[in-house]
C-alpha positions in Angstrom: 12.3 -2.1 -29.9 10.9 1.5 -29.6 7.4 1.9 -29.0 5.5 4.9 -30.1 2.2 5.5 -28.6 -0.5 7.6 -30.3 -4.9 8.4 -30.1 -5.0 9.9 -27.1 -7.6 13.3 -27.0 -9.9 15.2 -25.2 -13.5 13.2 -25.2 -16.8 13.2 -23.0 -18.5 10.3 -20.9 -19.6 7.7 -22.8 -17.3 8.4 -25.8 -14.9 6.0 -27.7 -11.4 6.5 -28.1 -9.1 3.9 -29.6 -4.9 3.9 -28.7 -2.1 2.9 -31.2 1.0 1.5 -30.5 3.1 1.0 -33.1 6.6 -1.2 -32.8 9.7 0.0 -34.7 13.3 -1.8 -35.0 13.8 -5.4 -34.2 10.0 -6.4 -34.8 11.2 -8.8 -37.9 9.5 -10.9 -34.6 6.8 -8.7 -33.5 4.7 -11.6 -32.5 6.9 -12.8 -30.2 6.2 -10.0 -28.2 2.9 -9.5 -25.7 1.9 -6.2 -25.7 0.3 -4.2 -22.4 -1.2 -0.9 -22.1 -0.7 0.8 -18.8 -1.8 4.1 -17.3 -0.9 7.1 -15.1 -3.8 9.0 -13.8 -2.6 12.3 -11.7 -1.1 12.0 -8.8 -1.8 8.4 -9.1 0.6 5.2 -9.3 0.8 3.3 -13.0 -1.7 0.6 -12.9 -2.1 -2.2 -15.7 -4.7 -2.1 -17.9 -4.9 -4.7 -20.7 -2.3 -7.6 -22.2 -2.1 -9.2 -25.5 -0.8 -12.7 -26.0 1.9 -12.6 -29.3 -0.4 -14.7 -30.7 -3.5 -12.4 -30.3 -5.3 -15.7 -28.5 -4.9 -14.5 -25.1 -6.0 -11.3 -23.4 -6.3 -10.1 -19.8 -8.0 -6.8 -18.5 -8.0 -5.2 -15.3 -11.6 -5.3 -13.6 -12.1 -2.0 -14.0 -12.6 -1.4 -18.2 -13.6 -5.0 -18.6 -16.6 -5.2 -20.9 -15.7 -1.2 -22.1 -11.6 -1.5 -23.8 -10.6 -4.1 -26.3 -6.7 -5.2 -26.8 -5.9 -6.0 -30.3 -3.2 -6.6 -32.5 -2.4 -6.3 -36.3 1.3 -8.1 -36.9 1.2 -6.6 -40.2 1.6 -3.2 -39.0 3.7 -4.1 -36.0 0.8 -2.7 -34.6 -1.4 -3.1 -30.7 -4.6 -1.3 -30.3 -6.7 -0.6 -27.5 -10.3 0.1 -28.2 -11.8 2.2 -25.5 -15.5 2.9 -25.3 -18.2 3.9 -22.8 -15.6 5.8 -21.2 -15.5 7.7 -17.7 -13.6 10.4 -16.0 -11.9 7.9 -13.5 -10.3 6.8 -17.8 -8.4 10.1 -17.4 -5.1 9.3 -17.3 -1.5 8.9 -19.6 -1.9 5.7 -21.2 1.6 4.0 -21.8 2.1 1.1 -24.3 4.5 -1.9 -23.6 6.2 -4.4 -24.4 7.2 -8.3 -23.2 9.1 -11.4 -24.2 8.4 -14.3 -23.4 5.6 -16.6 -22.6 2.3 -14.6 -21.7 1.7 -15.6 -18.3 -1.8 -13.9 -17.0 -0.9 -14.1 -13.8 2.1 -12.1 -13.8 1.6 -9.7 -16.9 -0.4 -7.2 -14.6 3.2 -6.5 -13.4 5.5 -3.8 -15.0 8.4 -5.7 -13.9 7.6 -8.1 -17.3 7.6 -5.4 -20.3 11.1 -4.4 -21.3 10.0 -1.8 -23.5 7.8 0.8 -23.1 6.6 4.0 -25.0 6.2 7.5 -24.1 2.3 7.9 -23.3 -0.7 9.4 -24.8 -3.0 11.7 -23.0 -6.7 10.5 -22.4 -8.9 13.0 -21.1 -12.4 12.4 -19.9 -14.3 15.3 -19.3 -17.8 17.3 -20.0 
């Protein structure tokens, strides 16, 4: 599976953004997959974000963009989303899109250890 993340820009506080990933080669079974979005802010570790369930039922965010991002899916379009508004300067950061089999487990899909696949990385920029 190749993942190829897009959306990324240059916005101010309190602007939306919103993130496509889009899934190419084996996603006959895209919804057997649960999707993450991590990021990389500079000189900063990669920290977790948000998970999707392949089912779209289940969804876990990290404390800090709770109530602001939104994790979606569209199976259609082999397609996860992440819906990013009322954003910050500490948003800054390379946002990467991933990918996991197996069964979503919310205590463990914080972990980068569960995605397999990963994509390249978009560049968010929060800034006046």
């Amino acid at each position: 599976v190749q993942l190829q993340a897009s959306g990324g820009g240059l916005v101010q506080p309190g602007d939306s953004l919103r993130l496509s990933c889009v899934a190419s080669g084996r996603t006959a079974t895209f919804t057997r997959y649960s999707m993450g979005w991590f990021r990389q802010a500079p000189g900063k570790g990669r920290e977790f974000v948000a998970a999707i369930s392949g089912s779209g039922l289940l969804t876990k965010y990290t404390d800090s963009v709770k109530g602001r991002f939104t994790i979606s899916r569209d199976d259609a379009k082999n397609t996860a989303y992440l819906q990013m508004t009322s954003l910050k300067p500490e948003d800054t950061a390379v946002y990467y899109c991933a990918a996991s089999e197996g069964v979503f487990n919310p205590q463990r899909m914080g972990r980068e250890f569960m995605y397999k696949y990963w994509g390249q990385g978009t560049q968010v920029t929060v800034s006046s």
